[in-house]
N, C-alpha and C positions, 0 to 999 in steps of 0.2 A: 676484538670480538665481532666476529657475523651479525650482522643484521638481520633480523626476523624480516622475512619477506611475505608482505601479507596483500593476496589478491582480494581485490572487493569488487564482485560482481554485480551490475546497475543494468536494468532493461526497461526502465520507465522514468517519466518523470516523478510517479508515487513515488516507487522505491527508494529514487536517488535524493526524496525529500527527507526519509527518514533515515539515508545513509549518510548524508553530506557531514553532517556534525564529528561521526566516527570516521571516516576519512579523512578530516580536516587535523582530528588528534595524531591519526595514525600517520601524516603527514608532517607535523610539526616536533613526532617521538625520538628523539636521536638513534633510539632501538631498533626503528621498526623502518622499513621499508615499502610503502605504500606502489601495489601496484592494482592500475584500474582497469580492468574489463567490462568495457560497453558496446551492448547487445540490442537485440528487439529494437522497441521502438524507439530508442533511443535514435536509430540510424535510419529513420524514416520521414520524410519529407510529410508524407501524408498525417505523421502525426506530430508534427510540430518539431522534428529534426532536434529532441534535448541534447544531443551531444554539446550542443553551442553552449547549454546553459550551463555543462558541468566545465567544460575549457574556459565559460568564463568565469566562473568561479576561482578559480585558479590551478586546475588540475591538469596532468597529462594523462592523455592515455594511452595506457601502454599495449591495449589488443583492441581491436571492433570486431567484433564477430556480425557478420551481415546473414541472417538467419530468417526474417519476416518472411512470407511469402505474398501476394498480394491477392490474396484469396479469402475468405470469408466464411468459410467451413472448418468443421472439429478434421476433418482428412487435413486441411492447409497445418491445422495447427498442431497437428501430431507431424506434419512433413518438415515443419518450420523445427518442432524439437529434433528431429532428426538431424537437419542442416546446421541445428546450433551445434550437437555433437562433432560434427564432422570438424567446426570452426572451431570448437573449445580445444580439442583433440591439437590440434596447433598452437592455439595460443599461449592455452597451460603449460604444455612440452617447453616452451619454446623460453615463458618465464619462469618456469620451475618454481613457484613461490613453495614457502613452505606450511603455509596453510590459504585456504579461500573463505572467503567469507560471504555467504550469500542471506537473503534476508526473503523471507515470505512463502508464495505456495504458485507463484507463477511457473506457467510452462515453458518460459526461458531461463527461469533460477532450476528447474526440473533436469534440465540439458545440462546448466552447468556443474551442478551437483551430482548425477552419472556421470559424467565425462570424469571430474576430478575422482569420483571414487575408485571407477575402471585405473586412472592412473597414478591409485595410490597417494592420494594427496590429502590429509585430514581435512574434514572443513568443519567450520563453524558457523553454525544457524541461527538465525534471528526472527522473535515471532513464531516460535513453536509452539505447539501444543494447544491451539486455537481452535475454534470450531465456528467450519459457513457452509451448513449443509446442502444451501440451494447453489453450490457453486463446484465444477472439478478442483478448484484449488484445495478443498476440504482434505481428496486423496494426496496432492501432490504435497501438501504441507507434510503430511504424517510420512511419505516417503522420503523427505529429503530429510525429517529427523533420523529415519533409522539409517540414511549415509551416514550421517555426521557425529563427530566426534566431541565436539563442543556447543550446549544450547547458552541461548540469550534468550530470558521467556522475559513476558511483560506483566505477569502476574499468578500471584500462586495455584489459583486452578490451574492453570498452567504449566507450572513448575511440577504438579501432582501428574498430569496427561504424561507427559515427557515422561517422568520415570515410572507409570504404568506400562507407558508401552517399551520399557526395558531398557530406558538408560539409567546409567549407572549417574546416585543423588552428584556425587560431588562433581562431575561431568555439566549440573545444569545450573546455572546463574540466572537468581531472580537478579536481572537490573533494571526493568521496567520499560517505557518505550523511549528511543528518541525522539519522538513525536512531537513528545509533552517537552523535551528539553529545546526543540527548535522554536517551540511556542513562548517559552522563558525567556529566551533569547533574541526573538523576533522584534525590533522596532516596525509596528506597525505602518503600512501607509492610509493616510484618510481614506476617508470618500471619493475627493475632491482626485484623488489622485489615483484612485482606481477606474474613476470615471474614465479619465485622460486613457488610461490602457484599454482600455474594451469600447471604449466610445461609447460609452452613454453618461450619463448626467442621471448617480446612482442617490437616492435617497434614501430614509432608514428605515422602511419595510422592504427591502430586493431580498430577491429568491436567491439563492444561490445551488444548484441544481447540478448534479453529475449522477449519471445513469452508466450501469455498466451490462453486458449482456448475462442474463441469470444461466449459466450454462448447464443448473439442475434443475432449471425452474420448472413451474407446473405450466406457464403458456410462453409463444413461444416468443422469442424477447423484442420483436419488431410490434406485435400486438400489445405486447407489454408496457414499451415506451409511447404508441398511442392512446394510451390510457393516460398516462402519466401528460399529456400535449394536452389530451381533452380536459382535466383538472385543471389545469395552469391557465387554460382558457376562462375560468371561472374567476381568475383575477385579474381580470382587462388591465386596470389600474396600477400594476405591480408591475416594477422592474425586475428582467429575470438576467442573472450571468449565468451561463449554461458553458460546464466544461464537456469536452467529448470523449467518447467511450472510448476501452481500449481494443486491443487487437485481436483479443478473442474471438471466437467464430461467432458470428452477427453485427461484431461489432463496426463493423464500415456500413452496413445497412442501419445500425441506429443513426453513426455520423451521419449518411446522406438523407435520412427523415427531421434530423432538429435542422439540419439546413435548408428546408423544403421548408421548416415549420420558421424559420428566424426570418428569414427574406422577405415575406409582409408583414414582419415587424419588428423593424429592425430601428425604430422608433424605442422600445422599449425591452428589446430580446438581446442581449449577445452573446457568440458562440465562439470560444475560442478553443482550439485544438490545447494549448497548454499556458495557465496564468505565470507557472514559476511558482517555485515555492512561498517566498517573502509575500507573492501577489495573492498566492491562493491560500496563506495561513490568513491575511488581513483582510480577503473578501468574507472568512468562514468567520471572524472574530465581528466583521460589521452587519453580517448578513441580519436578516429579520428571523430567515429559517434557511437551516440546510435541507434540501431533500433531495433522495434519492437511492442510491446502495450503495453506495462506497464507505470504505473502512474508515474515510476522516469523518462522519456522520456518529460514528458508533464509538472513536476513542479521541479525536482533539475536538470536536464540539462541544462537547459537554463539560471539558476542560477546561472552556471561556464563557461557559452563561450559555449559549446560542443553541435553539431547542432545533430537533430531528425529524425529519418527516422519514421511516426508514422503508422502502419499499419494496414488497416480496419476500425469497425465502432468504436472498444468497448471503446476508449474514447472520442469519439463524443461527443459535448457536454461542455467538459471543458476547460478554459478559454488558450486562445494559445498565443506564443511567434511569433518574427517574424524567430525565429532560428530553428521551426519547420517546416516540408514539409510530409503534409499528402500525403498519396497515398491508391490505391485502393488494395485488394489481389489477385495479379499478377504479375508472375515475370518480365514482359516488364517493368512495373509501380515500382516497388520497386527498381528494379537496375536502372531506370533513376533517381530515388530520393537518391538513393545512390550515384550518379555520379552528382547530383548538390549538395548536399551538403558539396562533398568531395570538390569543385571547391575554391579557396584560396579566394575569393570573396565573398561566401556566408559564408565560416570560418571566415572573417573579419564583416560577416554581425551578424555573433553568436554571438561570441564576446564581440561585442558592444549593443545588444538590450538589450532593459528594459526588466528583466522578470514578466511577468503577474501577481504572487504570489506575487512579492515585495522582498523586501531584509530582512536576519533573523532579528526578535523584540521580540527575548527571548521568544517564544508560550510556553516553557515549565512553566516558571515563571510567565506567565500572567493566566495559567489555574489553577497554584497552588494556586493566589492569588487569583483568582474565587471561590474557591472550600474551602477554608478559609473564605470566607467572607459573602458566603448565609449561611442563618439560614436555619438549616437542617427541622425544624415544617414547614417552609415553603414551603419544596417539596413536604408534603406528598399530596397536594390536583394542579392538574394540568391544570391550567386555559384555556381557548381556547380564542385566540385573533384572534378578527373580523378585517378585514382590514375594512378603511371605505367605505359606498358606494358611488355608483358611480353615477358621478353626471348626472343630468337630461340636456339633450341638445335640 
């Protein structure tokens, strides 16, 4: 019997945090045939070159599509999805999998997920049905569900969006995230030894800080992250690990401002392009506070106690904890949300709240078992499910 040949495409170190575990299954399935295509940033020196970390994990891969552009504008990054086209158009051809697997709302899962639809290949989505209004990803998410043939959502508002917007129920699998199962699984490292990686000598209030550019935001995101520099100046005292933006347009203009801003203080600041996953689940589990906009703030923080400073619009939208504290982009507003959260009362209020996501239920093992179980004849034709209508009052 053929082996299911299943492509799983990675263009970040996020991504491939939340993919590694379902790769790892889909690697060790006698069924299945794991093939990996690594994109964007993963093939960039400038942002920490992850390809290293997925080969040493123990992966091959079997396409790189070199797609970034070294530009810093929405023009770069629609050119960049263009060029990833032109690489996918090859590398899919070339390993014909019989399904892809992509996960999120980025404009390099955008590429891969046209390209596969143009060539007739089902895919399967992970992380549909989400809402981050202050970000392009908001549209690119809701577009790559209506390529796809197969959703993975992380929770039932979720699972409800997905078949609004006309897929068909039995097409969409609540399995939750694998977020929360790498956090299950994670052996933490101390302090002592996170210190060792970033070079500092981390104690138990440090910041733990990632800024991404807001690409629907209302200012514009270099003023944004100086808001966010002038806040964090209010806590002389406080050790900060500072991860870097990604490749969205602004996003090299924020990296070269926190490196502007780390370099007289490099005493108590560091900035590293990429911790690793094992490094960046045990910084967010020891931190004092996470701040800043990224989606590990909004679904594995609150997962482990560790309260949110969430900042601006760009995840607006998505389903929140009681251990979160939105703020505006303003340093009045950021350092008072920084100063309640650090308050030992709202640390007891983190703590203890239910997180929104739910607690890990094996997502990696519930998508395998999805992905095993449709009859592949069945994807090739993609139905449109009508909600019913509405009644007459």
């Amino acid at each position: 019997m053929e082996k299911r040949r299943v492509c799983v495409a990675t263009g970040s170190r996020a991504d491939y945090g939340l993919l590694s575990s379902l790769m790892r299954r889909l690697q060790e399935a006698a069924d299945f045939q794991l093939q990996v295509l690594a994109t964007g940033m993963h093939l960039s020196a400038e942002f920490g070159h992850t390809i290293d970390l997925v080969r040493a994990d123990g992966f091959a891969i079997d396409a790189e599509v070199d797609m970034l552009l070294a530009a810093d504008t929405r023009a770069a990054m629609a050119k960049s999805a263009g060029l990833g086209m032109l690489g996918c158009a090859d590398a899919l051809s070339r390993l014909a999998p019989h399904i892809v697997v992509v996960i999120g709302d980025r404009f390099e899962m955008l590429a891969v997920a046209s390209t596969a639809m143009l060539l007739g290949i089902p895919i399967a989505h992970i992380h549909g049905g989400e809402v981050t209004e202050g970000a392009v990803d908001e549209s690119i998410r809701h577009a790559i569900t209506k390529m796809a043939s197969l959703h993975f959502v992380a929770a039932d508002p979720y699972r409800r969006r997905v078949i609004q917007l006309g897929e068909a129920p039995e097409r969409v699998f609540l399995v939750g995230t694998t977020g929360l199962d790498a956090l299950a699984q994670l052996q933490p490292l101390g302090r002592e030894a996170l210190g060792r990686q970033v070079g500092l000598d981390l104690d138990d209030g440090f910041f733990l800080v990632t800024y991404h550019p807001a690409t629907r935001g209302e200012i514009a995101p270099l003023c944004a992250v100086n808001e966010l520099l002038a806040a964090l100046d209010r806590f002389p005292d406080c050790r900060i690990v500072m991860t870097k933006s990604n490749a969205d347009a602004d996003g090299r203009a924020i990296n070269q401002r926190l490196a502007e801003y780390q370099v007289p203080r490099k005493d108590r600041v560091a900035l590293v392009a990429s911790l690793g996953q094992p490094a960046y689940l045990s910084a967010l589990i020891a931190a004092a506070v996470v701040i800043g906009n990224s989606s590990s703030g909004i679904i594995e923080a609150p997962a482990v106690g560790t309260p949110t400073v969430n900042i601006g619009s760009r995840q607006h939208g998505r389903l929140r904890a009681a251990s979160i504290v939105d703020c505006a982009e303003h340093a009045d507003e950021i350092a008072a949300a920084i100063g309640k959260v650090r308050d030992p009362a709202f640390r007891r209020l983190a703590a203890a709240c239910e997180p929104p996501y739910g607690r890990p239920r094996d997502a990696a093992g519930r998508i395998v078992a999805a992905l095993r179980g449709v009859p592949l004849a069945s994807l090739r034709v993609k139905p449109f499910h009508d909600l019913p209508p509405a009644k007459e009052t």
